[in-house]
C-alpha positions, -999 to +999 in steps of 0.1 A: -025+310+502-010+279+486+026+275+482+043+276+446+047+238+454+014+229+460+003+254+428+024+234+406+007+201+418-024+214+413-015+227+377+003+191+369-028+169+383-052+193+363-028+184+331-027+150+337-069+145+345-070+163+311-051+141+293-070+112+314-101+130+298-091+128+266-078+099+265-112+084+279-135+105+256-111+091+226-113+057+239-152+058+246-158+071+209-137+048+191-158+018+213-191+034+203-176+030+166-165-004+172-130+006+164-102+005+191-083+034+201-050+034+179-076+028+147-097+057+160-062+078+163-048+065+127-083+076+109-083+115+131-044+116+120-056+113+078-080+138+082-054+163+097-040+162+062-066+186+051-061+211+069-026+209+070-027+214+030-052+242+034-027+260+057-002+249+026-016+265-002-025+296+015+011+303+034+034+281+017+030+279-014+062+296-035+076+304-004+110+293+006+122+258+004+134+253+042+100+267+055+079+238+037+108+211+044+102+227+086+065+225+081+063+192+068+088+174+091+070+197+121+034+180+114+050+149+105+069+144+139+034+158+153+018+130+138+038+102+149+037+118+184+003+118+192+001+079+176+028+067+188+045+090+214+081+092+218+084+059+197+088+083+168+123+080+177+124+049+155+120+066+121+142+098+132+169+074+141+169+058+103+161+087+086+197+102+103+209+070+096+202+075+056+214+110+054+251+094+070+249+068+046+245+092+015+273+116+025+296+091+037+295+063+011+286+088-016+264+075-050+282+034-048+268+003-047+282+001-016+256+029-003+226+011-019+235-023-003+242-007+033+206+012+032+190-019+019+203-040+050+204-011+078+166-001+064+151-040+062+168-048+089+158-019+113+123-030+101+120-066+102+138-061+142+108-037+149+086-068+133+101-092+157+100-074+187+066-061+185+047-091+167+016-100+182-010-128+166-036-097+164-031-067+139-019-041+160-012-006+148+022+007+159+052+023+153+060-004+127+027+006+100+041+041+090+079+027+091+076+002+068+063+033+038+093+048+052+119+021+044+110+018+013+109+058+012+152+057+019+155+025+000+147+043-029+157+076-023+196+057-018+189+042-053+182+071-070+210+090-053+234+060-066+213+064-102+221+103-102+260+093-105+257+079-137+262+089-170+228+094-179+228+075-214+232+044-188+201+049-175+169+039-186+139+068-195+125+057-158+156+060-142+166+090-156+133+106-141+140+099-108+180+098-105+189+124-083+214+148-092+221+173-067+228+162-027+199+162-004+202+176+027+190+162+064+159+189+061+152+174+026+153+142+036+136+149+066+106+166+047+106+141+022+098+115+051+075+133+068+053+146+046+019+143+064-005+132+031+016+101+029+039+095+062+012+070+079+000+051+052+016+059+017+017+064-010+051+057-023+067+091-046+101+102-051+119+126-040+125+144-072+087+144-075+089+155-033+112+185-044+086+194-076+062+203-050+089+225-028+095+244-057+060+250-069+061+231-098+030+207-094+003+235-105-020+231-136-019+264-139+020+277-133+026+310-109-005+299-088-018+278-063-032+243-084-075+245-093-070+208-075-094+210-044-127+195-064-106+164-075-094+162-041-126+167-022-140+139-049-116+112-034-122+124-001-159+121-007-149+085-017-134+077+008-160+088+031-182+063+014-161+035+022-155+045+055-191+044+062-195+012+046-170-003+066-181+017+100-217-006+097-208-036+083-178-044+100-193-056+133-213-080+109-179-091+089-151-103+106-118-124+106-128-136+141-163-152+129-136-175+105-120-191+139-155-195+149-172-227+164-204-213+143-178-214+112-170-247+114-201-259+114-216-244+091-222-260+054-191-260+032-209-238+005-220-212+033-181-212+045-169-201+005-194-179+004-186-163+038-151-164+027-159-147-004-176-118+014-154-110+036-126-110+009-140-083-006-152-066+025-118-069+044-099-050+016-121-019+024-105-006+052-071-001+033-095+016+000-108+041+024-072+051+037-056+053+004-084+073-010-089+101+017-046+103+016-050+108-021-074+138-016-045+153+007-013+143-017-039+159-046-047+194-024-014+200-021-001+195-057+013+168-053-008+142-069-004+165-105+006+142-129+008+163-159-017+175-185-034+152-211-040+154-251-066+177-240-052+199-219-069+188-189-045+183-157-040+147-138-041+144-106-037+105-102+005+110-092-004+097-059-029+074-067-031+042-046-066+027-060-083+030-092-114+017-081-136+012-108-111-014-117-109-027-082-150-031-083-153-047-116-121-066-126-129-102-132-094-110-128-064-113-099-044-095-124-068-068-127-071-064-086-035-062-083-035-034-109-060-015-092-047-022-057-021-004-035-007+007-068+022+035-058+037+004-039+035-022-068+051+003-087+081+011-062+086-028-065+086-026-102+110-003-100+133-005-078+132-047-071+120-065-102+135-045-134+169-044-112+169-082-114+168-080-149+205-097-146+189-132-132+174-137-170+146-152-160+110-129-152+094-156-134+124-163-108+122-123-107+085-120-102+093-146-072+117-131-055+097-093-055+067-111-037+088-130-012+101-092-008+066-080-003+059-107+024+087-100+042+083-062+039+048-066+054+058-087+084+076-122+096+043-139+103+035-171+082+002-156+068+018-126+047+043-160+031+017-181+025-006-148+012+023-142-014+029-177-024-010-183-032-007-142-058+025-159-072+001-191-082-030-176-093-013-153-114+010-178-132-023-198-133-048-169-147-020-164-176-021-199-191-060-198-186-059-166-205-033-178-233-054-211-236-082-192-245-068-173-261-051-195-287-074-219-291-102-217-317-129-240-303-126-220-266-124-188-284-151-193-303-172-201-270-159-170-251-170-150-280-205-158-273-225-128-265-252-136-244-231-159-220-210-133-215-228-120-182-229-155-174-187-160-176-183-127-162-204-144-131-185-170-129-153-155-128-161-129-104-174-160-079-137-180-085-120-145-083-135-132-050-135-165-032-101-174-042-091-136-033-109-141+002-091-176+010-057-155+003-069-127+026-075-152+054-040-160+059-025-125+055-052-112+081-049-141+106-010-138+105-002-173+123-002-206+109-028-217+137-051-198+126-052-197+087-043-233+087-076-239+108-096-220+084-078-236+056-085-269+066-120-265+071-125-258+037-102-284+022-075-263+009-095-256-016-073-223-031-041-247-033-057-279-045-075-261-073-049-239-089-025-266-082-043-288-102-049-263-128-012-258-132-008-293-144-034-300-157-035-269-182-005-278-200-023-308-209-054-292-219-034-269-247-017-297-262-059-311-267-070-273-273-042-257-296-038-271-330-004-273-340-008-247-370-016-222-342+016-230-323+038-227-349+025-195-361+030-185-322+071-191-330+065-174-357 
């Protein structure tokens, strides 16, 4: 008979070759996919959404506030365990940090400063210490939707003090008037439709959902599982899209010997692709998240002049936009949306005080790069947005304003033509941007770069001065004074 020594060996070495199993089986399946491990993990953890808002609605719903503030910090904490094991002790750490910060310091500047340090700070550190010059997913992806979670929770906290004829009709929907408590917070943060990958909502529109507010139809569970199941379906498609192409389509092929060589025409056009293609794995995320944030309520935004209910709260992507927008402009709109608007919000209308939008506009995207990471590529990513877009809006206003060029864009059947065109510069120009926020080090993007002439920065460089010119040509000077005017 074996001793209870020997039985808990045996019972601890079955564990472990179980885990060993798992582990392996996960690990073989993700290869199969072409995926590693951690991605494998990240896309198993998204899914878990949906059953975790099924449970939701059937249990939860109008039930008492610290039971869905329990469950959502539970399956939250269970999420960042099982990707990123007892790391998770990174984002309890600053989420305790917050709630001292808030009772402590109270709704002062003070309090808004200290988060915005402690928070960037905690984040950038986790940057430097766990940089590599691959993409890597780690405890650093889901805490950087975090910071900006306490960021702006400490904002709207500091907003709530006010008198409320101070604030504007957007501050005045999220200022938060009562105190928030460490479950709060801590179900706020770990809400499992948005902990991982976004989106970005507030707490007052977190607290909405406690309370059973987000329904179309109020007293009862929301009529929201065909919209969600619609984006999930979405999302399915451009998961399988990107399952088989990306072995074809990659970031490494652009450090390639192969790549080099090729023609210069077959390196934009490669660039171009893979621009486009590159950008899918974050669609498919955002999309299948959405589904979850719209199955639990949370994605109702209201009721429209028909009656019929919203659910786009916590939507990240409009993607018709994303697929047909000739513009940057129109990309950005469409793209990673809930997190644009957070640094609408709560970076670029609060620097209103500088007096000048373009200085503002600046400084929110140098914010951006550094919120992403400290590697050149997210810089140099940002710069080349803050130029295209500055660009794209003189382009536009030339047009615009004068008659000859109007006249000429009017044109009907060019217009497929132009809209060609367009969507060649804004893909390819979109793509060289990409390259150095996916390759991360200057040794990289600055060999791609250079084999393809710097072609992004010499061409809307040039544009930049050179379109000033062109409008003095262009506009007649009737048109400019009626402008004033």
């Amino acid at each position: 008979m074996a001793s209870a020594a020997e039985a808990d060996m045996e019972a601890e070495l079955t564990r472990g070759l179980l885990w060993d199993f798992q582990d392996l089986s996960l690990n073989k399946l993700a290869t199969s996919l072409g995926a590693s491990e951690q991605a494998l993990r990240l896309i198993i953890s998204i899914f878990l959404g949906y059953p975790f808002a099924l449970f939701y609605r059937r249990y939860l719903f109008y039930k008492d506030s610290y039971l869905i503030h329990l469950f959502h910090t539970f399956t939250g904490l269970s999420i960042a365990y099982y990707n990123f094991g007892t790391q998770l002790y990174h984002s309890l750490l600053c989420i305790v940090l917050q709630f001292l910060i808030l009772r402590l310091m109270g709704r002062t500047i003070t309090a808004v400063l200290t988060t915005f340090c402690v928070q960037m700070g905690y984040l950038l550190a986790g940057y430097y210490n766990t940089a590599t010059g691959t993409y890597d997913i780690k405890w650093t992806m889901p805490h950087c939707v975090l910071t900006l979670k306490l960021i702006g929770l400490a904002i709207d906290y500091y907003d709530g003090g006010k008198d409320q004829k101070s604030l504007t009709s957007e501050q005045q929907i999220y200022a938060i008037r009562g105190v928030p408590s460490l479950l709060e917070i801590s179900g706020f943060s770990y809400f499992y439709g948005a902990f991982l990958v976004g989106p970005q909502f507030s707490m007052n529109h977190y607290m909405k959902l406690v309370r059973g507010e987000l329904t179309d139809v109020p007293g009862k569970i929301p009529n929201s599982t065909i919209p969600a199941l619609r984006r999930l379906a979405l999302g399915l498609v451009y998961l399988v899209g990107y399952t088989l192409l990306s072995p074809h389509i990659t970031e490494d092929y652009l450090l390639s010997d192969d790549y080099e060589n090729g023609s210069f025409w077959f390196r934009c056009m490669y660039m171009l692709i893979w621009g486009k293609f590159v950008l899918y794995k974050y669609v498919t995320c955002w999309l299948v998240t959405e589904g979850v944030c719209i199955l639990t309520g949370l994605g109702f935004n209201g009721l429209d002049e028909y009656g019929t209910a919203k659910w786009d709260a916590c939507a990240n992507m409009k993607v018709w936009l994303f697929e047909t927008t000739p513009r940057f402009t129109g990309t950005i709109a469409s793209f990673n949306i809930n997190t644009n608007a957070w640094v609408a919000r709560y970076f670029f209308k609060r620097l209103k005080f500088l007096g000048n939008k373009v200085l503002s506009q600046g400084l929110s995207l140098l914010f951006l790069a550094l919120w992403h990471g400290l590697h050149s590529g997210y810089l140099v990513c940002f710069q080349m947005e803050f130029l295209i877009v500055i660009v794209e809006r003189q382009a536009a206003s030339l047009i615009r304003d004068s008659p000859v060029l109007s006249r000429l864009a009017s044109i009907t059947v060019l217009q497929p033509l132009y809209y060609l065109a367009q969507q060649t510069i804004h893909w390819l120009f979109m793509g060289y941007s990409m390259t150095a926020f996916c390759l991360f080090t200057w040794d990289k993007w600055m060999k791609v770069y250079k084999s393809i002439y710097f072609l992004g920065h010499v061409f809307f460089l040039s544009l930049l001065f050179i379109l000033p010119y062109v409008r003095k040509v262009m506009v007649p000077r009737k048109e400019k004074l009626k402008k004033m005017e």
